[in-house]
C-alpha positions as CSV (number, residue, x, y, z in Angstrom):
1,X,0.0,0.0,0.0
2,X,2.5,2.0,0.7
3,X,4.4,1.6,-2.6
4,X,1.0,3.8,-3.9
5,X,2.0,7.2,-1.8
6,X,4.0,9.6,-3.5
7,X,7.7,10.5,-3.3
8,X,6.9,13.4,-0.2
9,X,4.9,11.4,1.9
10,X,5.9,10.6,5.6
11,X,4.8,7.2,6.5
12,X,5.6,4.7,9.0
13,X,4.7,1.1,9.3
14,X,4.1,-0.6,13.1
15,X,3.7,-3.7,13.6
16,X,2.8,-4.7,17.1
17,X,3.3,-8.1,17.0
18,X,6.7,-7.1,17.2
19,X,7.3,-3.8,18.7
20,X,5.3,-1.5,21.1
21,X,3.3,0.9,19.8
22,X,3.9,4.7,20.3
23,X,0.6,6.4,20.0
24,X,1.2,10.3,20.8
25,X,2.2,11.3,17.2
26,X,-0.8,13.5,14.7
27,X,-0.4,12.0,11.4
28,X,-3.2,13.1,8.7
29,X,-4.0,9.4,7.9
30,X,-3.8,5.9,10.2
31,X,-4.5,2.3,7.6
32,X,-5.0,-0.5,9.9
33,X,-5.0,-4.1,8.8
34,X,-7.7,-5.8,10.7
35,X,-7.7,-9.7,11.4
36,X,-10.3,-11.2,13.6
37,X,-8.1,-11.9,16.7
38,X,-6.4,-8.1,16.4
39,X,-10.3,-6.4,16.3
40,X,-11.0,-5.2,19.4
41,X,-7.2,-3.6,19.5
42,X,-7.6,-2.5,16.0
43,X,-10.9,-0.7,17.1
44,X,-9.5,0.4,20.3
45,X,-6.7,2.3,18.9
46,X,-8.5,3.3,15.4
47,X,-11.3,5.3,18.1
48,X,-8.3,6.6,19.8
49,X,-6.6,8.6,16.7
50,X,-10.4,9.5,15.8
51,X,-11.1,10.7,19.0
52,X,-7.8,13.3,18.0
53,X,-9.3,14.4,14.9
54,X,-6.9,11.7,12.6
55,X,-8.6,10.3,9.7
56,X,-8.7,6.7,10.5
57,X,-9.0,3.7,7.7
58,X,-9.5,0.2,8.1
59,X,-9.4,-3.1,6.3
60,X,-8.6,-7.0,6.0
61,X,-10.0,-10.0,6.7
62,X,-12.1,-9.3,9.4
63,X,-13.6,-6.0,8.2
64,X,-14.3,-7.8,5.0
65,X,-16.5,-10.2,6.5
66,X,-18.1,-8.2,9.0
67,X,-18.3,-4.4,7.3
68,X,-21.4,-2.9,9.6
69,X,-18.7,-4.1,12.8
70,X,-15.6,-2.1,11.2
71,X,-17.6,0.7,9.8
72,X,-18.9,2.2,13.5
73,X,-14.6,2.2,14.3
74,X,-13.8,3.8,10.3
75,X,-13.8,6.5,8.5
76,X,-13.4,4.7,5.3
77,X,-13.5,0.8,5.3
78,X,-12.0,-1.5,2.2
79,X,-13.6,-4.7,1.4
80,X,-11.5,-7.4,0.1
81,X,-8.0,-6.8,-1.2
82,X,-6.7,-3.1,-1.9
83,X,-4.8,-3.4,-5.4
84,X,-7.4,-1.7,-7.3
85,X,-9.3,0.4,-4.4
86,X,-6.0,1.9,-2.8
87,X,-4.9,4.3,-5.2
88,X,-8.8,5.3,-6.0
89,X,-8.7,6.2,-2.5
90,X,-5.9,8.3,-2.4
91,X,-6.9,10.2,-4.9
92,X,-9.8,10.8,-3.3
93,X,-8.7,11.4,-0.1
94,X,-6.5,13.8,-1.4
95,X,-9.4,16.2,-3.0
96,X,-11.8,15.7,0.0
97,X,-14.1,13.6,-1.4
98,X,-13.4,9.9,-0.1
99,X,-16.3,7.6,0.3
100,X,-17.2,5.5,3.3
101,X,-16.3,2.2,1.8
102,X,-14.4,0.9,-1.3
103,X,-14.8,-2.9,-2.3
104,X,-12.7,-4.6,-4.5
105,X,-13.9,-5.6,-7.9
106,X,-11.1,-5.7,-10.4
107,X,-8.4,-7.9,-8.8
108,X,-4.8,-8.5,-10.7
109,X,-1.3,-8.1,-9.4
110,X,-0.2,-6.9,-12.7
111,X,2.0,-4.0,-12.8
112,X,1.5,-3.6,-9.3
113,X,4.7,-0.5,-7.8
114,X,7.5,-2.4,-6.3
115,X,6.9,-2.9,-2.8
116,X,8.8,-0.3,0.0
117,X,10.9,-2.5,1.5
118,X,12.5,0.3,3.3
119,X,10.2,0.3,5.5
120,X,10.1,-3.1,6.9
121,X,11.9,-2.8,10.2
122,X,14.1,-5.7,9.4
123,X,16.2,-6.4,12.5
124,X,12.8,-7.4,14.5
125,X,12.0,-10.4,12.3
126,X,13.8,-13.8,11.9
127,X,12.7,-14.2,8.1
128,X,12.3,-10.3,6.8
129,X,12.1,-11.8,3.4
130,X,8.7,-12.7,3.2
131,X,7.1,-12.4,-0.3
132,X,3.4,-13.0,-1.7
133,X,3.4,-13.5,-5.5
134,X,-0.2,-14.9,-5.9
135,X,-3.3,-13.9,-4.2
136,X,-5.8,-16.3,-2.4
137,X,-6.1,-19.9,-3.1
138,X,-8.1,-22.3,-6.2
139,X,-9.7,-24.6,-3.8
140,X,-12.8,-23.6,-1.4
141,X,-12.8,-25.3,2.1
142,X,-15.7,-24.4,4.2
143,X,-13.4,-23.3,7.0
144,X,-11.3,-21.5,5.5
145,X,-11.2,-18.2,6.5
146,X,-9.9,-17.3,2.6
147,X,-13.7,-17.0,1.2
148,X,-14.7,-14.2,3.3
149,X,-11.6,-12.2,2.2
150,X,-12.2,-12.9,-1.9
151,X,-16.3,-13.0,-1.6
152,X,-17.7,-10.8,-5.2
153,X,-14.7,-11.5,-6.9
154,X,-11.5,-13.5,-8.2
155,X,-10.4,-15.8,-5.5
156,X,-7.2,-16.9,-6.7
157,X,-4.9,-14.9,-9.4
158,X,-0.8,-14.2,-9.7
159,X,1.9,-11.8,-10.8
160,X,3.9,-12.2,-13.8
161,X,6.6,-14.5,-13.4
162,X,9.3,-11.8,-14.6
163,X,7.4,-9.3,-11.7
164,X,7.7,-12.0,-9.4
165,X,11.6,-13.5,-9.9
166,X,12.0,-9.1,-10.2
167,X,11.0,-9.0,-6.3
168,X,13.0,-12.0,-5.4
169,X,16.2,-10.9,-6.8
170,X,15.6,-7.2,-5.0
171,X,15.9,-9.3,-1.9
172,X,19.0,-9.3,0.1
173,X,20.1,-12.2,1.8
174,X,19.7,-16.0,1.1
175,X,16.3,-17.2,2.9
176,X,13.0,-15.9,1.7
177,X,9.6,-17.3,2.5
178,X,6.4,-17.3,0.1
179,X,3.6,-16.5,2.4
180,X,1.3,-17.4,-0.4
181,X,-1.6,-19.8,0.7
182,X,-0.9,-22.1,-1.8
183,X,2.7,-21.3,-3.9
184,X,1.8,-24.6,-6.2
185,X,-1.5,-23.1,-6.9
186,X,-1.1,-22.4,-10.6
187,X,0.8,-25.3,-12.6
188,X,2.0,-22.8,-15.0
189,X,2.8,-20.0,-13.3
190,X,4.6,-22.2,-10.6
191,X,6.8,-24.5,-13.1
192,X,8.3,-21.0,-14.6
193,X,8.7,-19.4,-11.4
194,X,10.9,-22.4,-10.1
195,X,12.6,-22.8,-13.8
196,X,13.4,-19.1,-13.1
197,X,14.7,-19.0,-9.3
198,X,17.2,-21.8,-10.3
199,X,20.7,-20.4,-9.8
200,X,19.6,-17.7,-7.7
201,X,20.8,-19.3,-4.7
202,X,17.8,-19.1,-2.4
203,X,16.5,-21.3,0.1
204,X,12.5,-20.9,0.5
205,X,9.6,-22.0,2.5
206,X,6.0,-21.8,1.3
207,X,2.9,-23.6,1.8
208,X,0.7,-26.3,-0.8
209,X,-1.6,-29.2,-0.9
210,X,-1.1,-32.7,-0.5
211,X,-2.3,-32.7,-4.3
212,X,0.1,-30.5,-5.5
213,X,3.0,-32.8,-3.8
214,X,2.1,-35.6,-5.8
215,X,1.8,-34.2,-9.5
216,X,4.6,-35.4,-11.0
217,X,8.0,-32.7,-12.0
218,X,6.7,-29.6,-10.0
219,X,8.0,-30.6,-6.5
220,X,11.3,-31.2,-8.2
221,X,11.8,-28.0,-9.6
222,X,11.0,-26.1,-6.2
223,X,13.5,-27.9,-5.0
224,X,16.0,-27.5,-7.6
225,X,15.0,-23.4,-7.2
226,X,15.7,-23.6,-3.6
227,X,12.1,-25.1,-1.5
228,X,13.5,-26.7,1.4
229,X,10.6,-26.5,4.0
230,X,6.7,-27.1,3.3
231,X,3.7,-26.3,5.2
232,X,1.4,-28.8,4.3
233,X,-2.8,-28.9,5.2
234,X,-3.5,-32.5,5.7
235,X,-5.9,-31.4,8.5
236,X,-7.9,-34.1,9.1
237,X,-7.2,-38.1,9.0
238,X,-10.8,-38.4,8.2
239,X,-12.3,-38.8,5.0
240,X,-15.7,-38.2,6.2
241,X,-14.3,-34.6,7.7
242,X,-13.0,-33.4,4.6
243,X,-16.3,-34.3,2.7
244,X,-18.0,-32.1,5.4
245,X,-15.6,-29.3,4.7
246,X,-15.3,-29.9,0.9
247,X,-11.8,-30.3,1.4
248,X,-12.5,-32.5,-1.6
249,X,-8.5,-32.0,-3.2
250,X,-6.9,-34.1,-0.4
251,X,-9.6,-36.5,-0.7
252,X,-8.4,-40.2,-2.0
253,X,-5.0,-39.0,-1.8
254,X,-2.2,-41.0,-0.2
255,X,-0.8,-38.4,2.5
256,X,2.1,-41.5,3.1
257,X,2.7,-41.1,-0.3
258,X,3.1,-37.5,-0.4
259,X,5.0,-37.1,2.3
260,X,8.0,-39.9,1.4
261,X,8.1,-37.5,-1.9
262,X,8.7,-34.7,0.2
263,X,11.6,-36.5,2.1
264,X,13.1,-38.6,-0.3
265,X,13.7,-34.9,-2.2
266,X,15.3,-33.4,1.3
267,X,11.9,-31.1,1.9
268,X,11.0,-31.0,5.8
269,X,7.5,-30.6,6.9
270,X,5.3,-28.2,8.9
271,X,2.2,-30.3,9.1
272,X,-1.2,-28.3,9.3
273,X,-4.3,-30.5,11.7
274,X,-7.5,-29.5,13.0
275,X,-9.4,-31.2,15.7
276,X,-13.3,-30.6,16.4
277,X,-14.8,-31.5,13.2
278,X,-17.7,-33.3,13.2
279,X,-16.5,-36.8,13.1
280,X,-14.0,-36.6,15.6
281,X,-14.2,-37.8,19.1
282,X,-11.9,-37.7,21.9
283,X,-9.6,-40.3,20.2
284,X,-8.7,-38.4,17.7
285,X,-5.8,-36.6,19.1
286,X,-3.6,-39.5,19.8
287,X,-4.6,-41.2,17.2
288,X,-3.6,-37.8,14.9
289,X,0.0,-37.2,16.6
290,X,0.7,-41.1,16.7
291,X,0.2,-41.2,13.1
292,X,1.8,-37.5,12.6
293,X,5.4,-39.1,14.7
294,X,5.5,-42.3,12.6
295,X,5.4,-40.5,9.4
296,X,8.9,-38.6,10.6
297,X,6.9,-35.0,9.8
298,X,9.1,-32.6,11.5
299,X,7.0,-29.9,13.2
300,X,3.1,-30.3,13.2
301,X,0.7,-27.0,13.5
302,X,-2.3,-27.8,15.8
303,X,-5.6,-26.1,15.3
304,X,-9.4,-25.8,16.6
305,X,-12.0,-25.9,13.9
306,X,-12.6,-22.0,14.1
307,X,-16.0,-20.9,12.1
308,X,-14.7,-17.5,10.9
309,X,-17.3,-14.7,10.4
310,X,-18.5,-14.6,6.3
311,X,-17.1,-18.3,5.8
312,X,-20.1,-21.4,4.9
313,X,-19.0,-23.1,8.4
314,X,-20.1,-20.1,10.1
315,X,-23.4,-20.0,8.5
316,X,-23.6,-23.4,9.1
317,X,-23.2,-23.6,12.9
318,X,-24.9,-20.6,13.0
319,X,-28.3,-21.8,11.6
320,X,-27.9,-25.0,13.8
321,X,-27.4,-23.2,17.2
322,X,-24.1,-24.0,17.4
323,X,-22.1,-20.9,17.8
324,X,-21.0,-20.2,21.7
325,X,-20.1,-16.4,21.6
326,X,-18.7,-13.7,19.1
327,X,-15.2,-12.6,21.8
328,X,-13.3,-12.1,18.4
329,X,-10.2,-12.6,21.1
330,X,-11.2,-16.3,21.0
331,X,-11.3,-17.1,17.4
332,X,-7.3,-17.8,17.6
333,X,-7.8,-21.5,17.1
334,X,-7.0,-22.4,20.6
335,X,-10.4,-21.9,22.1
336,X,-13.6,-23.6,21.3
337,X,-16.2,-21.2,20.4
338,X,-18.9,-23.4,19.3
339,X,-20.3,-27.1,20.2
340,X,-18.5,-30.1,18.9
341,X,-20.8,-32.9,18.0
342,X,-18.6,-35.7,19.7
343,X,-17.0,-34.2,22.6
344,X,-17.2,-31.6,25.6
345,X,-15.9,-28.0,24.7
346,X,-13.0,-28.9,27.5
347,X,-12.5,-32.3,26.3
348,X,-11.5,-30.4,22.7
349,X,-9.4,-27.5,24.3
350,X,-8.0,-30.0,26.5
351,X,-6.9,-32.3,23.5
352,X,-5.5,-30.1,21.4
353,X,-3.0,-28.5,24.1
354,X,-2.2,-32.1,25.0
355,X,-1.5,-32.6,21.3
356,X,1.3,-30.1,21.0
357,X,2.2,-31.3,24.6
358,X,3.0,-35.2,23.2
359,X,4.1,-34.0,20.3
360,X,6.6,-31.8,21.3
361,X,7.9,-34.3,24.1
362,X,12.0,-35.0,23.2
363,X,10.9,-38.5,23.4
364,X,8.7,-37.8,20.4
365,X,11.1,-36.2,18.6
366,X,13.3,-38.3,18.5
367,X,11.2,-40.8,17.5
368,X,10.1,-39.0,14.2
369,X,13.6,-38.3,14.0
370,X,14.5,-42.1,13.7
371,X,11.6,-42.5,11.3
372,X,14.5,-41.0,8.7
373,X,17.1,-43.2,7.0
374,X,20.3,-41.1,7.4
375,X,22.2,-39.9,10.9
376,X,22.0,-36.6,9.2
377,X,18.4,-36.2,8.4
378,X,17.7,-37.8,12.1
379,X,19.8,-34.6,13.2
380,X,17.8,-32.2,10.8
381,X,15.0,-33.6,12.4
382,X,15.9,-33.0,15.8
383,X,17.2,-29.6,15.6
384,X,14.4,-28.1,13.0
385,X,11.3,-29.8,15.8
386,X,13.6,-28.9,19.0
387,X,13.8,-25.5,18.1
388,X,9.8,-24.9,16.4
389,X,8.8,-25.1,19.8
390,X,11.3,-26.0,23.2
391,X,13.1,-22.9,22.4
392,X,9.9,-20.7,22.8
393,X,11.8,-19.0,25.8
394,X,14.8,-18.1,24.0
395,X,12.7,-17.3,20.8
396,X,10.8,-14.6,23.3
397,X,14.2,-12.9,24.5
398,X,15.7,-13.2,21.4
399,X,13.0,-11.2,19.9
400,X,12.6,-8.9,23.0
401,X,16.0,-7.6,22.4
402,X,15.8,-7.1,18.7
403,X,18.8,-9.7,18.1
404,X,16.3,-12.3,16.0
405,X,18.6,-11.4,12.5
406,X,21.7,-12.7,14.1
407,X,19.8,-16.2,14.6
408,X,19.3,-16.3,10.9
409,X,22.6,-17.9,10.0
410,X,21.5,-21.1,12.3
411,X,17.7,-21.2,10.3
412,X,19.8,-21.3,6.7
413,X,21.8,-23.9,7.9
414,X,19.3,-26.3,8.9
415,X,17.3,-25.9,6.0
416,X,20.0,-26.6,3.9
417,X,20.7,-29.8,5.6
418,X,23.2,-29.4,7.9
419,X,25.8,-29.3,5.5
């Protein structure tokens, strides 16, 4: 967005995942991104600046789905992604005449500005590099929060390769990491990107499906271009779930299958599962991280079925009573907000922290380390899942202290293999 303002604009990006906020400046115009957990904070501060006579805007997930919610925080809300409603806004905004809400309707990423990476406070992050060269995802799970965002439009489109290898090479450094829900997405437009990162000398982590691991030559040239980490949704064990979901392209596929592709080629695993759909019961937890630890997948991502506002599993549980309360603070995926059909909302929150718990024991490490076939993949293994999560303490003072960038070196080494 800010790639859009002109050469004598003063702007500032904050991120307060990272830093603490420092509220007491006057600037003429405040953009807030807005994601469901962050609402309540995003409303608190937006009311704040308004309160001072600052022209406040907001937009993102969460005021996409729920506009009416945003709009009584807002001066001006944006509906879906800001590509093509941005710069109309600015112009506006510029001549006094800005409107109350823009909504995306013509979506391409096609001569987009290149973005300001000067502004990305780089030092507080471990992986600074983080790109997005597609928007959205082809597929349409009922869960996912995704629909909401893309809802009266495209829901899944790309740059240009030669746009996209342009960014990549502006990046310093080694390690980058597509934040792209689904990097595979587009055969095409993937297969030329990976022809044309070869020899760049990157090492990347992204996210796909379990389908897109098993067509045949695209996995291979992401790793030949530099993929050496993937997050992965298998999600549910059940075939019954993802029916219920329309999950349908992991459906009849063989997750064992996909994942000895990703290690016979050297790629490690982040493992994405949910827990509380409707045919799980209380077993479904060990059963899930038993079956996670024998496959030798080297960090798992736990989740609770969350029904997002604007998403079908919303309006599903919705019209069936289901829904417990709307604390947006909740919706993180670690609390139940709704009924499960097979268990006590405890027995879920309960399972799912003992999921990470077991998981994440040394004992179980080791265990999916031994699952690989070489001494040194056993000790990729152990160092890639000991540091994801026993390290949380050191990851916390490390980031406190702004030294995260000097831990870099460690990351690129692992995910090259130890070598």
């Amino acid at each position: 967005m800010a790639a859009y303002l002109s050469a004598n604009d003063e702007v500032e990006i904050q991120d307060e995942h990272v830093e603490t906020l420092f509220l007491d400046d006057e600037p003429d115009l405040v953009v807030i991104q807005v994601y469901i957990t962050s609402a309540f904070r995003a409303y608190e501060i937006a009311d704040y600046y308004r309160q001072k006579g600052v022209f406040v805007a907001l937009g993102g997930l969460h005021v996409t789905s729920l506009p009416n919610e945003a709009m009584a925080h807002a001066d001006v809300i944006f509906l879906g992604p800001g590509e093509d409603t941005w710069p109309q806004f600015l112009d506006d905004f510029r001549n006094g005449r800005s409107r109350k809400c823009y909504e995306s309707k013509r979506r391409t990423l096609v001569g987009l500005p290149p973005i300001r990476r000067d502004l990305i406070k780089r030092p507080l992050y471990l992986v600074p590099n983080s790109i997005v060269v597609t928007r959205g995802c082809p597929h349409k799970c009922d869960f996912c929060y995704k629909e909401a965002f893309f809802q009266g439009g495209k829901g899944f489109y790309t740059q240009t390769v030669d746009d996209a290898l342009a960014e990549i090479d502006r990046l310093p450094g080694k390690h980058l990491y597509f934040l792209d829900d689904h990097i595979f997405g587009n055969v095409r437009f993937a297969s030329e990107l990976f022809e044309g990162m070869k020899g760049m000398g990157r090492l990347w982590q992204g996210a796909a499906t379990v389908q897109s691991v098993l067509r045949p030559e695209l996995l291979e040239k992401a790793v030949e271009s530099g993929l050496r980490s993937l997050f992965v949704g298998f999600e549910t064990l059940s075939p019954e779930n993802l029916r219920a979901q329309q999950k349908y392209q992991n459906l009849n596929r063989d997750y064992q299958a996909a994942i000895k592709r990703l290690h016979d080629l050297g790629v490690m695993i982040n493992g994405s599962f949910v827990f509380g759909m409707d045919d799980d019961d209380e077993t479904v937890f060990d059963r899930t991280v038993d079956w996670i630890i024998s496959q030798g997948i080297e960090t798992a991502t736990f989740h609770i079925l969350t029904p997002y506002p604007g998403t079908l599993l919303y309006e599903r549980m919705a019209n069936e009573g289901r829904l417990l309360h709307d604390n947006w603070d909740l919706y993180d995926t670690r609390h139940t907000v709704f009924k499960p059909a097979q268990m006590t909302t405890k027995t879920l929150e309960d399972g799912y922290w003992k999921a990470y718990e077991d998981f994440y024991r040394w004992g179980s490490i080791w265990r999916g380390a031994m699952a690989k076939s070489s001494w040194n993949g056993r000790l990729r293994h152990m160092a890639y899942a000991g540091g994801w999560k026993k390290f949380e303490p050191l990851w916390d003072a490390v980031i406190r202290l702004r030294q995260v960038g000097y831990t870099r070196p460690v990351l690129e080494k692992i995910l090259s293999g130890l070598n």
